[in-house]
C-alpha positions in Angstrom: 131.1 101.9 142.1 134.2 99.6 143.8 134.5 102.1 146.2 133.2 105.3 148.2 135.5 108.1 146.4 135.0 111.1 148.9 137.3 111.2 152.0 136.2 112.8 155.2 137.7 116.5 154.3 135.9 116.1 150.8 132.7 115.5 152.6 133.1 118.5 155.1 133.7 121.0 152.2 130.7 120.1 150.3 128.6 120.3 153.3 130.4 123.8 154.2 129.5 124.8 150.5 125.8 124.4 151.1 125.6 125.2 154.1 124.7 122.4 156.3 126.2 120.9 159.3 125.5 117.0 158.5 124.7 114.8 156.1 121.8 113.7 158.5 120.7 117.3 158.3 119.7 116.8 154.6 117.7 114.3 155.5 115.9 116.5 158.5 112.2 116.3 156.6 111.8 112.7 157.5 109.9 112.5 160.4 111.9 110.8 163.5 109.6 107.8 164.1 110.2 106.5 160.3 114.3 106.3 160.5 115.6 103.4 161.4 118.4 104.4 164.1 121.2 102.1 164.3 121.8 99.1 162.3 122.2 97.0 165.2 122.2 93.7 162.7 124.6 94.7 159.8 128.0 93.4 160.7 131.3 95.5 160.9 132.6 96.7 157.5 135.3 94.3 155.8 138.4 95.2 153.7 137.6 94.2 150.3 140.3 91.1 150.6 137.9 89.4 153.3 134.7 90.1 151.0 136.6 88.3 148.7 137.2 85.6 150.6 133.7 85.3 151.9 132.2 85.5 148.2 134.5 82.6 147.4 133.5 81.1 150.7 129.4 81.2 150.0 129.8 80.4 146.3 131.3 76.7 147.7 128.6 76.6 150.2 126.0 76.8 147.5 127.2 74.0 146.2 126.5 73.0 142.3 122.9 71.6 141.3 121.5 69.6 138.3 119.2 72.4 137.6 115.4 71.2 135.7 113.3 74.7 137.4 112.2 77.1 134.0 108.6 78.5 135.0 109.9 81.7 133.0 113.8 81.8 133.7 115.5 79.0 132.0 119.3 77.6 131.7 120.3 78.2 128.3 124.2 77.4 127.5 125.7 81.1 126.8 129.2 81.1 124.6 132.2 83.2 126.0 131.8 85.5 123.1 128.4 87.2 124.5 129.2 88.8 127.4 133.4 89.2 126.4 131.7 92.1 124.0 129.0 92.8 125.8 131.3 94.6 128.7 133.6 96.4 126.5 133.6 99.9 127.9 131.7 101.1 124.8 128.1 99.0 125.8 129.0 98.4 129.0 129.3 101.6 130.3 126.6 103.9 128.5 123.5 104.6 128.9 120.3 105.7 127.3 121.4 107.5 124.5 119.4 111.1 124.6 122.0 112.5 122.6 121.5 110.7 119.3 124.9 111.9 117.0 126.9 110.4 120.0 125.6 107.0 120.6 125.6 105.9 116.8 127.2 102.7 117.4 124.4 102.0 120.7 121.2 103.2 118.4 123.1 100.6 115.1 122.7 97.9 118.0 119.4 98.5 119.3 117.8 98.9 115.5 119.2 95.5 114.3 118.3 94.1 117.9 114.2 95.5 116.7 115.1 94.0 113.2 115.5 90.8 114.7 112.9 90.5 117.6 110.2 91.4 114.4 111.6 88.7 112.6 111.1 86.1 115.3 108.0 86.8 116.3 106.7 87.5 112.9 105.4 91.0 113.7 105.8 94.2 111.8 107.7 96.7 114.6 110.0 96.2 118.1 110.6 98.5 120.4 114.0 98.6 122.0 113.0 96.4 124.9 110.8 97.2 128.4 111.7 96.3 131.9 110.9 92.4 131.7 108.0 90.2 130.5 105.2 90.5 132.8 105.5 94.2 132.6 105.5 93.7 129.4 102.0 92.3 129.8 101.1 95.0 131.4 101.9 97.4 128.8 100.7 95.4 125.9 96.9 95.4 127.8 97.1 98.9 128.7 98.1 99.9 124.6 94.7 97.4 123.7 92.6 99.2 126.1 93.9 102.4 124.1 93.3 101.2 120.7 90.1 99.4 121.3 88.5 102.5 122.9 85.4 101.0 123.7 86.3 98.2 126.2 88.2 98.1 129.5 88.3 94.4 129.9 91.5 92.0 129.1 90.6 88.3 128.9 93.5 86.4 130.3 93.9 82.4 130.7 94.5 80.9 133.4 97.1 79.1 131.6 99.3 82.4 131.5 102.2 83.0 134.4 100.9 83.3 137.2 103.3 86.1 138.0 102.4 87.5 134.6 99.1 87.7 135.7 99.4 89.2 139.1 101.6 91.8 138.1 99.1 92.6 135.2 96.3 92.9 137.8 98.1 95.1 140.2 98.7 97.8 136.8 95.9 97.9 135.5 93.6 97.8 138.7 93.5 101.8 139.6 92.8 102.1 135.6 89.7 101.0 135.4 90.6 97.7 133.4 89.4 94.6 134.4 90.6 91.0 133.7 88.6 88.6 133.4 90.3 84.9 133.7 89.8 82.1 131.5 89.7 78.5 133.1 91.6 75.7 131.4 90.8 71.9 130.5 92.2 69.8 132.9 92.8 67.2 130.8 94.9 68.8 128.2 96.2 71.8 130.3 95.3 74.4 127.5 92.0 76.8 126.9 89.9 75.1 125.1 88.1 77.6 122.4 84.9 76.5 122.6 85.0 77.4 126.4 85.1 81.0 125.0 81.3 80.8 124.2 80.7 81.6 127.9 81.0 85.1 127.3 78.9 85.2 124.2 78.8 89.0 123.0 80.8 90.8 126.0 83.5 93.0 124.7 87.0 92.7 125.5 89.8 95.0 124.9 92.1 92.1 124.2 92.7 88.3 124.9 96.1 87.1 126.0 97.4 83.7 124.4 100.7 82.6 126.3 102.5 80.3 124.0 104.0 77.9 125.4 101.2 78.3 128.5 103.1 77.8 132.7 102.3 74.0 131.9 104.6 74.2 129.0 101.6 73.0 127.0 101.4 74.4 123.3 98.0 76.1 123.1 95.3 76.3 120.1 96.6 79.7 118.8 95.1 79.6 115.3 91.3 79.0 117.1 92.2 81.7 119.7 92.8 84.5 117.8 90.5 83.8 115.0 87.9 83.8 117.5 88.9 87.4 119.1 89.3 88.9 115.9 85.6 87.6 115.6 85.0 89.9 119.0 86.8 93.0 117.4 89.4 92.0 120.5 92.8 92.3 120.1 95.3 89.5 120.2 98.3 89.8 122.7 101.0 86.7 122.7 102.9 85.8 125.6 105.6 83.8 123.9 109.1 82.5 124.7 111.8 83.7 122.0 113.6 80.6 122.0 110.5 78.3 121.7 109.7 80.6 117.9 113.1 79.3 116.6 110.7 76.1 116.0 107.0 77.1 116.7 104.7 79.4 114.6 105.3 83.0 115.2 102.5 85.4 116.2 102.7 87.6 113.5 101.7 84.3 111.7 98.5 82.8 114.1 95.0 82.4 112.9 93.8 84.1 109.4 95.3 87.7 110.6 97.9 86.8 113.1 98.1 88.3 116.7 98.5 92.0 116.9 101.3 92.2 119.9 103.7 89.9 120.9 105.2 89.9 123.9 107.6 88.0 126.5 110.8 87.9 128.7 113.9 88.1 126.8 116.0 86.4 129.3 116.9 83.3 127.2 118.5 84.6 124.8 122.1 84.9 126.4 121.2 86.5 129.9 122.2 84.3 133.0 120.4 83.5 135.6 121.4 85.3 138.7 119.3 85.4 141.6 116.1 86.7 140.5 117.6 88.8 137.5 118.5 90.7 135.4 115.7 90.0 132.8 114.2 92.3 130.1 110.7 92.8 128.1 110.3 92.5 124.4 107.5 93.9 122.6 106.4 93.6 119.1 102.9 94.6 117.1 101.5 95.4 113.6 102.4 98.4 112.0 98.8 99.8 112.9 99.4 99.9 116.1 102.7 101.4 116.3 101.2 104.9 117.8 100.5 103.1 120.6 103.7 101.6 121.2 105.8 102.2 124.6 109.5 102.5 125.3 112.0 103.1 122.8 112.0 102.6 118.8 115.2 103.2 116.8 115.0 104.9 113.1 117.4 104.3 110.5 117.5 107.4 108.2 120.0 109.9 106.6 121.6 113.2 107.2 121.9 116.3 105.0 125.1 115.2 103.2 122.6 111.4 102.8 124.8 110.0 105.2 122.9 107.0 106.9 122.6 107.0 110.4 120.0 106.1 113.4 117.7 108.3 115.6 115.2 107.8 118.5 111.2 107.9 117.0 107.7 107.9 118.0 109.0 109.0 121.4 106.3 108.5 123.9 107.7 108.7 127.0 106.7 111.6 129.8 110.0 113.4 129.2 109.6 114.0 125.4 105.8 114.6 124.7 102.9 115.9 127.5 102.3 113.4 130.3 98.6 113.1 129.6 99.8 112.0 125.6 102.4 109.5 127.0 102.0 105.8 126.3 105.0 104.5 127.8 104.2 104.1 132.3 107.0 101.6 132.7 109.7 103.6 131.0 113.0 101.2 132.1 114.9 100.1 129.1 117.4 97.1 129.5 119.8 98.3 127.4 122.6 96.1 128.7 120.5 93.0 128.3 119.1 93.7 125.1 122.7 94.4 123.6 123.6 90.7 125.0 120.9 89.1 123.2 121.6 91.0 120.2 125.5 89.1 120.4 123.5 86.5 121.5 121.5 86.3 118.2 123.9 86.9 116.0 126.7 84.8 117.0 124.0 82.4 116.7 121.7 82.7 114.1 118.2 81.5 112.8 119.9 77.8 112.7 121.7 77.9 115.9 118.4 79.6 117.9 117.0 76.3 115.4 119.1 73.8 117.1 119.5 75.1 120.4 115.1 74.9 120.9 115.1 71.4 118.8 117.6 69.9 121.6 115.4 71.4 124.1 112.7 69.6 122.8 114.2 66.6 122.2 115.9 66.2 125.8 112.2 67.2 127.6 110.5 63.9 125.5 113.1 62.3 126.8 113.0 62.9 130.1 109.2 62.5 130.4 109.4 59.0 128.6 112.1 57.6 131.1 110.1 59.5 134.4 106.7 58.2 133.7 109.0 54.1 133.3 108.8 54.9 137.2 105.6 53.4 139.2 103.1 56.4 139.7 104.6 59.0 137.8 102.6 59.9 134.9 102.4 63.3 132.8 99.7 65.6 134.4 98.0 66.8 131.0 97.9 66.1 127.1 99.0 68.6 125.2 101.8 69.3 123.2 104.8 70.8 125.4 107.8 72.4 124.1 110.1 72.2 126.8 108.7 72.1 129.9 106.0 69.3 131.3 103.5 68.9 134.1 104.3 65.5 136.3 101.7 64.2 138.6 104.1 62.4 141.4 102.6 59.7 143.9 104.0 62.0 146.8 104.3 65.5 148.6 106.2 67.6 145.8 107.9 69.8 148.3 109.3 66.6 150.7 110.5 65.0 147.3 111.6 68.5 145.9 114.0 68.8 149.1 115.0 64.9 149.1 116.1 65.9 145.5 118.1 69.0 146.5 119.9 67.1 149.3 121.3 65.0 146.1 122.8 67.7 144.3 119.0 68.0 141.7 116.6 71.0 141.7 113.9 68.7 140.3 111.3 71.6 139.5 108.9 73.4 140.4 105.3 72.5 142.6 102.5 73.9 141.0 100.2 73.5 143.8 101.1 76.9 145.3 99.8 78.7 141.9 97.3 76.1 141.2 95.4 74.4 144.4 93.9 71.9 142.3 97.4 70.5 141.2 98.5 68.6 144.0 101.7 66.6 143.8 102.0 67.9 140.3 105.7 69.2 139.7 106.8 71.2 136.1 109.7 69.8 135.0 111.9 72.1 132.4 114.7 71.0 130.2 117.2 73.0 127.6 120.2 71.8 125.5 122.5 71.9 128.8 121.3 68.5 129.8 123.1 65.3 128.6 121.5 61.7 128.4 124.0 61.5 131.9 122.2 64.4 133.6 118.5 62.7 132.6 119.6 59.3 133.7 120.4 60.9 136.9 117.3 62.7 137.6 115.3 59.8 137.3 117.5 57.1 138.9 117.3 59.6 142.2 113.9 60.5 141.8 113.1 56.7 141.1 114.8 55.8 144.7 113.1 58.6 146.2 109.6 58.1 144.9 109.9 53.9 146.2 109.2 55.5 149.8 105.2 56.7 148.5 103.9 53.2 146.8 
């Protein structure tokens, strides 16, 4: 809220009404030692004119960067329209909607919002979104390990988001489930399938196929899932939405297709804003939709055969027994999810078409005029949609900050996820950056880079 609404005297009365001297003593079952006392380091409260102020202040401060970091959260231009509809009071300000005959026009959203997440990923169902993507992960391994029955083991790539992959493990660790990681080719940066011999007739639960991979590398999705269809494992994709505007979707990989797709939502029309917000998709077969977590929106009709939109399958602790439930992370972004509906629709299949082709285009681009500069050369083989591996002939982090100091975030250093990938930086592009903003990043990095021959 703006503001705190109660005054002193409003606070006194409620206190009076239940019968309690302070608002500490509501507090009184904490134990002393774990209270923090006084908050010797938070500064004296401002009037809302000087916050103001200071916002404006910090905002110059942090200056304006030629942004190329995506590892998951990625720059995408967002028009006006999005969010100008997105915060009319009637999304903006309500909630999940329990009470079905009064959130018509929310439900209508969130079913053509499923209508179009099954569309791109090729897949049969959608929920109505999940926290964000690598809980998403999560939630996708934890619905295999209940359809497969047998096996508790996930097979997961190294290849996949490293944050993807340690949120996955931290999950499913008190579950029982294992993961078991997949090394990749150095040369190419992808899983190669014939590596998956190794584990000749061991059962897995599922195998994870990030498409693109963290490298930005395209994998072999058609060999991938064949070959865990082959196990009796189920296929779960990690996918970026704006990357199946152009690519293969899952629902289309191998002879069968993959049987749950999942991945971050964020690019389509959510900005980035310190670490957030973000929000989960999740697709699968119509087989598995009894499995499913989070929310699914019906379209039906009423006793007069009026059409209208309803909550179903709801598997969530507060609508069937806990032991039943299938849905742990139970967080729906329904703000987000209503901005990448507007997002989607303002744009279409051929403007989602256009904005990943530019993408594309402006990454081949870039990588073509880096590697015209004396030891910079692209770090693996593979296809990449928009995002690239560069091995650099110096300390990524001392050229990352020599970059920052000219108004470029250059990337991202991989070594801190991947020891073995020294002086190798991921690179990202999307249709914000002009042939000036490419020219730019290489004639400073170019200058920069002259210090290591």
């Amino acid at each position: 809220m703006p503001f705190i609404p109660h005054t002193e005297e409003d606070v006194e009365e409620m206190l009076a009404s239940i019968g309690a001297a302070s608002i500490e003593e509501l507090f009184d079952e904490i134990p002393p030692d774990l209270k923090t006392g006084n908050l010797s380091r938070v500064p004296p409260g401002m009037t809302e004119m000087e916050i103001t102020r200071l916002m404006h202040e910090r905002a110059q401060a942090d200056g304006f960067y030629l942004n190329f970091i995506g590892a998951g959260a990625y720059e995408h231009h967002i028009p006006a329209a999005v969010w100008q509809i997105t915060t009319r009071g009637e999304f903006y300000s309500s909630y999940t909607p329990y009470q079905a005959e009064a959130s018509q026009g929310t439900l209508q959203l969130l079913y053509e919002y499923q209508t179009m997440m099954a569309s791109l990923t090729g897949m049969d169902v959608s929920n109505a979104s999940l926290y964000d993507g690598a809980t998403a992960l999560a939630e996708a391994a934890l619905m295999a390990v209940r359809q497969h029955k047998t096996s508790r083991r996930i097979l997961v790539p190294e290849t996949a988001h490293p944050t993807y992959r340690k949120v996955l493990r931290a999950i499913v660790r008190n579950q029982d489930i294992e993961v078991v990681e997949i090394p990749f080719d150095p040369e190419s940066g992808q899983v190669i399938p014939e590596q998956l011999d190794q584990f000749g007739q061991e059962e897995f639960a599922a195998l994870v196929v990030p498409q693109p991979n963290f490298f930005g590398v395209l994998e072999q999705v058609d060999a991938l899932t064949d070959w865990a269809h082959k196990k009796n494992s189920l296929v779960i994709a990690v996918v970026n939405p704006m990357s199946l505007a152009m690519l293969t979707p899952p629902g289309e990989w191998g002879t069968k297709g993959a049987d749950i797709a999942v991945g971050e939502g964020q690019p389509l029309g959510i900005p980035l804003s310190s670490g957030g917000p973000y929000f989960g998709f999740m697709a699968c077969k119509q087989e598995l939709v009894r499995q499913m977590p989070g929310r699914i929106i019906g379209k039906t009709v009423d006793l007069d055969n009026k059409p209208g939109f309803v909550l179903t399958l709801q598997a969530r602790e507060q609508h069937i027994r806990r032991s039943k439930a299938t849905s742990n992370i139970c967080t729906n972004q329904g703000l987000m999810v209503t901005a990448a509906t507007i997002y989607m629709s303002l744009l279409g299949p051929e403007g989602l078409r256009r904005v990943a082709a530019q993408s594309h285009a402006n990454l081949l681009q870039l990588v073509e005029k880096l590697e015209s500069i004396p030891g910079v050369k692209q770090a693996h083989s593979g296809f990449c949609f928009h995002e690239a591996a560069l091995k650099l002939p110096g300390p990524i982090d001392e050229i990352l900050q020599a970059l920052k100091a000219q108004g470029i975030l250059g990337g991202l250093s991989l070594q801190d996820y991947y020891p073995a990938l020294s002086n190798t930086l991921l690179v990202c592009t999307t249709e914000t950056k002009t042939p000036g903003d490419l020219d730019k990043f290489c004639e400073v990095l170019g200058k920069i880079l002259k210090k290591y021959k």
